[in-house]
Backbone as a ProteinNet text record, in pm:
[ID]
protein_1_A
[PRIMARY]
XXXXXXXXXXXXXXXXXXXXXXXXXXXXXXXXXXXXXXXXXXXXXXXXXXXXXXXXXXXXXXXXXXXXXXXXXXXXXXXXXXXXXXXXXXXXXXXXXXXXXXX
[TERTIARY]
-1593.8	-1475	-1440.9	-1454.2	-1430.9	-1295	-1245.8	-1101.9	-1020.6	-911.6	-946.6	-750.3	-694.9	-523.9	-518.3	-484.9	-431.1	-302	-191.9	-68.9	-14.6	0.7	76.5	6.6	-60.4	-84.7	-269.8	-344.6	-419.2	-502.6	-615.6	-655	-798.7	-816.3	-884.6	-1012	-1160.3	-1211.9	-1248.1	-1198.5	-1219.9	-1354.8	-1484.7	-1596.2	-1657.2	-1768.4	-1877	-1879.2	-1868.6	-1909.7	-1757.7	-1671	-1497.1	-1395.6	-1289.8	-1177.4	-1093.6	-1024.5	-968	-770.1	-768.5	-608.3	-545.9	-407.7	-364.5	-220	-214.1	-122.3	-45.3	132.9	197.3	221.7	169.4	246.2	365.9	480.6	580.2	591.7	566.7	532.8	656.2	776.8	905	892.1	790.7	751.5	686	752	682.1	517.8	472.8	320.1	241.7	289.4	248.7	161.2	180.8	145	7.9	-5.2	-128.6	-237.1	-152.9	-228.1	-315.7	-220.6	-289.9	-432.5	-381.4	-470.9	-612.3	-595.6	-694.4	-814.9	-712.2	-766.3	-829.8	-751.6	-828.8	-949.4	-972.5	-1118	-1174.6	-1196	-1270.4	-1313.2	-1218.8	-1245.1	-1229.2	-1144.8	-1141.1	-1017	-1041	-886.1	-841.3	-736.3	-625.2	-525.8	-503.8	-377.9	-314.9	-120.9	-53.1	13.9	4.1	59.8	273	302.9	419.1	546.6	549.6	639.2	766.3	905.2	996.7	1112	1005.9	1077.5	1206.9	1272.4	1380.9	1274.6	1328.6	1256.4	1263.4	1346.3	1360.6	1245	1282.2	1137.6	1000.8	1005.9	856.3	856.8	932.5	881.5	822	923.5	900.7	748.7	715.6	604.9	477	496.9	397.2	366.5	482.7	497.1	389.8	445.8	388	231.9	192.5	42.8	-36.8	57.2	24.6	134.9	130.5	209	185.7	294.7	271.7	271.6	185.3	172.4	292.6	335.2	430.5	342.8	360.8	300.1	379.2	388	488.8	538	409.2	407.1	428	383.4	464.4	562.5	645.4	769.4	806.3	941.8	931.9	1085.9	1086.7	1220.4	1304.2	1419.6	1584.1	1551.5	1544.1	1623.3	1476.1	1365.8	1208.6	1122	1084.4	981.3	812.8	829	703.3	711.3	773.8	735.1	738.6	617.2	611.8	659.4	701.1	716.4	589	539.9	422.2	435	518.1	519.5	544.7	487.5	453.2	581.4	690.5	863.4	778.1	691.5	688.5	586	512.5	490.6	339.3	284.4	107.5	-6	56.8	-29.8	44.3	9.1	132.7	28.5	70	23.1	-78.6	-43.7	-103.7	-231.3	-229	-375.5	-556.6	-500.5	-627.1	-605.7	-585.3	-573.4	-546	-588.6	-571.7	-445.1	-411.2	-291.4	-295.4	-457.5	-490.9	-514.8	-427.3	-435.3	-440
1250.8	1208.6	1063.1	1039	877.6	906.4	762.7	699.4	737.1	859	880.2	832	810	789.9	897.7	1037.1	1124.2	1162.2	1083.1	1162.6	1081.1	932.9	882.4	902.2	995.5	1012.3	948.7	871.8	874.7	950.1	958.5	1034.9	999.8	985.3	867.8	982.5	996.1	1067.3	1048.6	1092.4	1041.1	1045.9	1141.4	1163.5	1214.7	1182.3	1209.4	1413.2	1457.6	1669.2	1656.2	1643.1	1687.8	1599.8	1627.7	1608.2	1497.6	1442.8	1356	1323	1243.5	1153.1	1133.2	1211.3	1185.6	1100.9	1002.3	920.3	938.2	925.4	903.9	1020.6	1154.6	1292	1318	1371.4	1411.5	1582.5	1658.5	1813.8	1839.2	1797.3	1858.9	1894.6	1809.1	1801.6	1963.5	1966.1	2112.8	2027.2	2111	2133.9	2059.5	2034.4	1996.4	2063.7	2180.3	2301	2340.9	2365.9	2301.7	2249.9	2051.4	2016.3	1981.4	2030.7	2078.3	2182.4	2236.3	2327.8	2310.2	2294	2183.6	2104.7	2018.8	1919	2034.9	2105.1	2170.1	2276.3	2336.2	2399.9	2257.2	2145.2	2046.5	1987.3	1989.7	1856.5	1945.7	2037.9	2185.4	2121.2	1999.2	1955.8	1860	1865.9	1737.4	1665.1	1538.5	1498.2	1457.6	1491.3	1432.1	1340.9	1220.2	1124.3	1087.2	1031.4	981.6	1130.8	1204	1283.2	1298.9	1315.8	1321.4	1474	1572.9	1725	1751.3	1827	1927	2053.6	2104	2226.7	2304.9	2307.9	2456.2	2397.4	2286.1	2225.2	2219.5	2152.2	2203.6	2383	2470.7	2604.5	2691.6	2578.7	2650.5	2589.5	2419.5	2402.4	2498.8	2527.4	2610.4	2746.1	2803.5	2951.2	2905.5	2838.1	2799.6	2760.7	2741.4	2762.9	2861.1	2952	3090.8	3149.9	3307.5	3308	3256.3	3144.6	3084.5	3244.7	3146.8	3229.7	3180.2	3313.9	3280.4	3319.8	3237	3259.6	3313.2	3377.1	3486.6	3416.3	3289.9	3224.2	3099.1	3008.6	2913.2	2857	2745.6	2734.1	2681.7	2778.7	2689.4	2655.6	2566.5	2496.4	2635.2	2571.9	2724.1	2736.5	2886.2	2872.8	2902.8	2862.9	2853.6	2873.2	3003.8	3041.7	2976.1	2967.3	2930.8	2767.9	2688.6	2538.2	2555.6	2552.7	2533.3	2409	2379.8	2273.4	2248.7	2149.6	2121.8	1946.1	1976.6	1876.8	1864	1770.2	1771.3	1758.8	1741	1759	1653.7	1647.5	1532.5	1598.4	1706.4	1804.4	1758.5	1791.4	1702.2	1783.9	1937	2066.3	2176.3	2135	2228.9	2345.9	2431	2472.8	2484.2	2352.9	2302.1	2230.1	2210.6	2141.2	2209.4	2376	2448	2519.7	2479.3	2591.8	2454.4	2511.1	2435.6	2473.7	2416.1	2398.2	2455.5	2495.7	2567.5	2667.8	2742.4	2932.7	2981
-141.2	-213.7	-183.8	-58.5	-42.3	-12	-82.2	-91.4	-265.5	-256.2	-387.5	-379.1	-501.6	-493.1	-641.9	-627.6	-747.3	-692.4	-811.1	-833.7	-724.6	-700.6	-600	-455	-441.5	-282.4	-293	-186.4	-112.7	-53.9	-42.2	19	95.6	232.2	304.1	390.6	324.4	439.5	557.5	655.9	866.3	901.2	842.4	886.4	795.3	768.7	705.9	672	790.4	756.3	710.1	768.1	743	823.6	749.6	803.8	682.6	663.5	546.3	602.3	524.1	580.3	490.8	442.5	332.6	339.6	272.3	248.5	137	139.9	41.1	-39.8	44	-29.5	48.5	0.8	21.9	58.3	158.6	161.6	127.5	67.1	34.3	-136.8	-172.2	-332.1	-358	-436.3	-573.8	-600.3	-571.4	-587.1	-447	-346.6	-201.1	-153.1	-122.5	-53.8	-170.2	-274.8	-355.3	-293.6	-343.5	-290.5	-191	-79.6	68.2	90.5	42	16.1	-7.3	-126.1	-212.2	-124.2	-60.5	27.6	148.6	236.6	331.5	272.1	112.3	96.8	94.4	80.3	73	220	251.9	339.6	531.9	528	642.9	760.7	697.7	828.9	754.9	750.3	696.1	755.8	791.4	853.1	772.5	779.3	667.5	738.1	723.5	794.7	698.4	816.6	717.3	705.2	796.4	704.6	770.5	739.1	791.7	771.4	797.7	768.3	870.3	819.5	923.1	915.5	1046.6	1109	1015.2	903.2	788.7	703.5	658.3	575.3	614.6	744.8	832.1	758	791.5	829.3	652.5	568.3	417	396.2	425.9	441.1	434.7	558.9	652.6	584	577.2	460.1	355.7	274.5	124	140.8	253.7	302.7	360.1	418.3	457.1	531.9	610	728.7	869.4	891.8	1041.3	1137.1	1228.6	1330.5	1453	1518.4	1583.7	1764.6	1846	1958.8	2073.9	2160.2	2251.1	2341.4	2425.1	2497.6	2535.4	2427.6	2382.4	2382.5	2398.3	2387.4	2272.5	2163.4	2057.1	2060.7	1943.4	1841.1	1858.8	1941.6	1954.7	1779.9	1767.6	1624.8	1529.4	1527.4	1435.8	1550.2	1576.1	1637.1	1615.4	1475.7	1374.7	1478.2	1534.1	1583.1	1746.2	1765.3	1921.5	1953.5	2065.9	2149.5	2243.1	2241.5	2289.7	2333.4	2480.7	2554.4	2733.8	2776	2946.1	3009.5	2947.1	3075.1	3178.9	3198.6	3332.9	3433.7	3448.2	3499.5	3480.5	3571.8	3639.9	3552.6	3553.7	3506.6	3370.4	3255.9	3181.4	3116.3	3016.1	2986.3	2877.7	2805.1	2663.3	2701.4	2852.3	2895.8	2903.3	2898.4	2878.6	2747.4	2633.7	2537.6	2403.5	2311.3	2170.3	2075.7	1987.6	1962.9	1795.1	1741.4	1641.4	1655.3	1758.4	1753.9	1615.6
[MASK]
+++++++++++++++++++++++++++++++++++++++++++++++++++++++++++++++++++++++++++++++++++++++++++++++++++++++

């Protein structure tokens, strides 16, 4: 696909087998979640750069792409189970250091 711009947004491939960088979509937009989509049977990973959600918008996001997975262990967002918190408090050894963050 290259470097393609459909419908306002960008779309930049990172590596040759997969992965791609999309610029200038809005995931709050009617037909987002689409085009996400779209992009991940193609390309299998996508970064959306640029976005400025509230945790309800992150979570309708996420829905409109499938059901988030909610993790037991994890620490998430008071309030949206569906958003882990995934950060070191300051702490030498946490838990996000042996485990991936695409359960």
């Amino acid at each position: 696909m290259g470097n393609d711009t459909t419908v306002g947004i960008e779309v930049r491939r990172l590596a040759p087998a997969m992965g791609c960088e999309v610029v200038g979509l809005d995931c709050r937009a009617a037909g987002a979640a689409e085009t996400v989509t779209g992009l991940i049977d193609e390309h299998q990973v996508v970064a959306i750069r640029g976005q400025q959600l509230s945790p309800d918008e992150l979570v309708a996001f996420a829905r409109a792409l499938g059901e988030p997975a909610v993790h037991a262990l994890v620490p998430h967002l008071e309030g949206h189970p569906e958003i882990q918190e995934i950060r070191n408090f300051g702490k030498r050894v946490t838990l996000n250091e042996h485990w991936h963050t695409d359960v």
